[in-house]
N, C-alpha and C positions, 0 to 999 in steps of 0.2 A: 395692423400689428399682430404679429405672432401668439396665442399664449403660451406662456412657459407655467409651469410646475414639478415643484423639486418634492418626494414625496420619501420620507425615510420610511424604514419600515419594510422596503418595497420587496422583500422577496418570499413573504407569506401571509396568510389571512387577508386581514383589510386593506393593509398598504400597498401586496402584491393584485388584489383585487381594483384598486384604483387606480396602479399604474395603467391595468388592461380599459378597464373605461376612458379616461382621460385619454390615451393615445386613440380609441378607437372614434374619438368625438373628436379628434383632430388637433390635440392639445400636443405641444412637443416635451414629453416628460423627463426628466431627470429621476430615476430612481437609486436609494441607496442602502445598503446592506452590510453585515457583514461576509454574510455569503455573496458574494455577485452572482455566480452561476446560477442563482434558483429564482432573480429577479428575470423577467419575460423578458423576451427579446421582442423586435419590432423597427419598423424605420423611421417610429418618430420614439424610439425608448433607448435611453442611455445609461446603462448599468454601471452604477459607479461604487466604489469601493467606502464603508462607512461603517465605522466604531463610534458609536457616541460616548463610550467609555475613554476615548481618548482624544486629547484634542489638537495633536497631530494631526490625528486621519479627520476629522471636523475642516480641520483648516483648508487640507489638500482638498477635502469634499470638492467645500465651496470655490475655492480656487479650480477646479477640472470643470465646473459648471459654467464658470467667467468663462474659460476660455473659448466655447463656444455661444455662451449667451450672456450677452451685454446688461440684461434685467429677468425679473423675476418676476410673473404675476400673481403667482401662489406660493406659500410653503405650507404643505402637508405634515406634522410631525406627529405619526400614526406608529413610529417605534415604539416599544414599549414590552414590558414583560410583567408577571405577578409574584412576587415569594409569598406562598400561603405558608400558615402552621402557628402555635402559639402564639402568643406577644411574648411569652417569656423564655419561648427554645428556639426564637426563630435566631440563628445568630448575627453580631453588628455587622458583622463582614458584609453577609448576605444581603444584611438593609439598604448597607450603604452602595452596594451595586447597584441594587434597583434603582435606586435615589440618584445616582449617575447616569444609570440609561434614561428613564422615564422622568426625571427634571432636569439634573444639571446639563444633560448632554443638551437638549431643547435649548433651553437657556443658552447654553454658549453657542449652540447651529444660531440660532434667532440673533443673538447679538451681530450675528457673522453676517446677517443675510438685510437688518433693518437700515444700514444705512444705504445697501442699495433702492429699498423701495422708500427710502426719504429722499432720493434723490431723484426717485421717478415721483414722487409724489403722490405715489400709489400703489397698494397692494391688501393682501388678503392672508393673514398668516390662521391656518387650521389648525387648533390644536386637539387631540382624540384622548379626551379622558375616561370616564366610564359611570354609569348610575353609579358603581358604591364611590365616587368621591362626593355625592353627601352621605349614599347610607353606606351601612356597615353590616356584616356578619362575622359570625366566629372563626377564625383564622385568617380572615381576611384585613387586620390591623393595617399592615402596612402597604398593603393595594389602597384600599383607602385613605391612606394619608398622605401617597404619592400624587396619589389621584387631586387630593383637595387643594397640596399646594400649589398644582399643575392649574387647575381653575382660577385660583387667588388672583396669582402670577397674572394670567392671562387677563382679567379682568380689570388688572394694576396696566399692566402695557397697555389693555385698547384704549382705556383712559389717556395715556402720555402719548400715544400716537396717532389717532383720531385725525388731530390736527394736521397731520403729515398725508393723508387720505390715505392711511391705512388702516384698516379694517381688524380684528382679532377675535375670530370666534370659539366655541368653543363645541366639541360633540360628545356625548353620553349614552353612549350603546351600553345595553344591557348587553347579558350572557346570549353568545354567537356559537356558529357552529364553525369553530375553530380551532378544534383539539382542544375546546376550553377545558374540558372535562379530565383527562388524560394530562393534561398538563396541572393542575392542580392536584392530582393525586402524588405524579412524582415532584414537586413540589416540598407539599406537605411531607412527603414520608422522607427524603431529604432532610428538612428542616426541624423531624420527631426525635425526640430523643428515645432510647431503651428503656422501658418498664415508665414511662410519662404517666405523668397522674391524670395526663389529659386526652390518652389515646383512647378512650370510650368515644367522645366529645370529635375529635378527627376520624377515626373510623364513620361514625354517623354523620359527617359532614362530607368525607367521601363518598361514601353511599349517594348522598341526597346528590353530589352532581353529576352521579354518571348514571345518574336515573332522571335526571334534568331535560325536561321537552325544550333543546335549542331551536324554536322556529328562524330564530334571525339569522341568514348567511354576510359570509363574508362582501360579498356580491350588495346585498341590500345597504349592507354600511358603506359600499362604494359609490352609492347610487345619493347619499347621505351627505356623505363628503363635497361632490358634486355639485350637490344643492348649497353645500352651508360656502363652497366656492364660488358661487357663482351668481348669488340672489342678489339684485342688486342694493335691498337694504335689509343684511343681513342679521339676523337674532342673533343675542348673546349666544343663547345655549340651540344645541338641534338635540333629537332626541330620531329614534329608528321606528319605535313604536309607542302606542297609547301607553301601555304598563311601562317602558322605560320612564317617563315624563312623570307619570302619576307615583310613581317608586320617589322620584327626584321630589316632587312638589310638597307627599305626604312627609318624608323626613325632615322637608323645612319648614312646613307647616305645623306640625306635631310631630316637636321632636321626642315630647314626654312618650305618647304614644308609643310610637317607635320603638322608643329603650324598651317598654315593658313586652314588643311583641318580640323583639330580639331577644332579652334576657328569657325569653319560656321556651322561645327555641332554644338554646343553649340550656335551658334545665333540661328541655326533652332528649335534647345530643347526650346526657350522661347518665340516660335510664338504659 
C-alpha cells in the first residue's frame, strides 16, 4: 500500500521542508498552500490550492485529494502563523485571523479528512504547535493561546479516536530558522500603536529576537515530523531539541516559577 500524506503549510519553513523529505522517502505527498507556486515540485508532490481561512477552498482541498487518492495515511497540519504585540493593541480582527488559520482552519480540514481514516481504520493526524503553547512571553499572548487550544483539541480527538486506529500527535518546536525573527518584528510593529506605553517593552523584545541563536532548521522539524509520522507507537508530544522539552516540562511543572522568571523579563524589557 502506497503512503499518502496531505501536509498544509506546504510552501514555506517546516511544511515546505517536509513535503521535500517525505517525497524523497517515497511518500506520495499532497501539499497545500495559499501560494501554490512556492510549494516544490516533484513526481510524487501535488501542489494544491489551500486557504484555511475559508472553507470553500478546505473543501475543494480535500475533495482534489480524493480525486486521486482513495485514503489518507497522514495529515500534517503545519500551517500556521503568529500575531505578536500587546494583549491590549493587538487588534480582534487580527486575533481572530490567527485563530482561523492556526485552529478553526485545522479543525474543520481534520473534520474533512477523519471520517476517511475511520473508515480505513487507521491513520496518523500531526498536528505542529509550538513550546510557548504551555509557556509564554511578552507579546506573545495570542501565539500562545492559539497554540494551547490547538494541544487541548488534539489531546480531546486522540482520545475519541484511538478506537478508530487513529493516532493524534502533537509537535513543539521551539524558535527555528525561519524568518522567525523578521517575522515577528513586522508583526509586532503592525500591531503597536503611536506613542504605546508599551513600546520600551516591544522595542526590547524585538531586540532580544533578532539577536536570538536559532540552531533549529526548518529541515530538522522535517526530520521531526517524520518521526512523530511514522513511530509505530507514537508519543503524545515530540519535541526537536533537549531545551524545547525541558521549556515545556519546566512551565508545567513550576508554573509559579515560571511567572516570576517571565514577569522580571518583562520588568527588564521596560528599563
Amino acid at each position: 500500500m502506497k503512503k499518502i500524506v496531505v501536509i498544509t503549510g506546504a510552501s514555506s519553513g517546516m511544511g515546505r521542508a517536509a513535503v521535500n523529505l517525505f517525497a524523497s522517502r517515497g511518500w506520495e505527498v499532497f501539499g497545500g498552500a495559499r501560494h501554490v507556486e512556492r510549494i516544490p515540485s516533484g513526481e510524487k508532490i501535488h501542489a494544491l490550492k489551500l486557504d484555511l481561512t475559508d472553507s470553500e477552498s478546505i473543501k475543494h482541498f480535500v475533495n482534489d485529494v480524493l480525486k486521486k487518492q482513495e485514503y489518507i495515511s497522514v495529515l500534517i497540519n503545519a500551517a500556521g502563523y503568529g500575531e505578536y504585540g500587546a494583549v491590549e493593541e493587538v487588534s480582534i480582527e487580527n486575533v481572530k485571523r490567527q485563530f482561523s488559520t492556526n485552529f478553526f482552519g485545522v479543525v474543520e480540514l481534520t473534520q474533512l479528512i477523519l471520517p476517511i481514516m475511520r473508515k480505513q481504520n487507521l491513520g496518523r493526524i500531526v498536528n505542529v504547535s509550538s513550546a510557548m503553547g504551555d509557556s509564554f512571553l511578552p507579546t506573545g499572548g495570542y501565539y500562545s493561546a492559539v497554540k494551547s487550544a490547538l494541544q487541548k483539541w488534539s489531546d480531546t480527538l486522540n482520545a475519541e479516536v484511538s478506537h478508530f486506529g487513529i493516532n493524534v500527535v502533537v509537535v513543539q518546536p521551539g524558535a527555528t530558522k525561519s524568518g522567525f525573527g523578521e517575522s515577528l518584528k513586522r508583526s509586532i510593529e503592525n500591531n503597536s500603536k503611536e506613542n504605546s506605553p508599551y513600546n520600551k517593552m516591544i522595542a526590547n523584545v524585538e531586540k532580544m529576537s533578532m539577536n536570538y541563536n536559532f540552531n533549529a532548521t526548518s529541515e530538522d522539524l522535517a526530520e521531526v515530523f517524520y518521526k512523530a509520522s511514522t513511530d509505530i507507537h507514537p508519543n503524545m508530544r515530540y519535541y526537536n531539541t533537549l531545551m524545547d522539552h525541558l521549556t515545556v516540562y519546566f512551565t508545567r511543572n513550576h508554573p509559579q516559577i515560571m511567572k516570576l522568571v517571565v514577569n522580571r523579563m518583562a520588568e527588564n524589557f521596560y528599563k
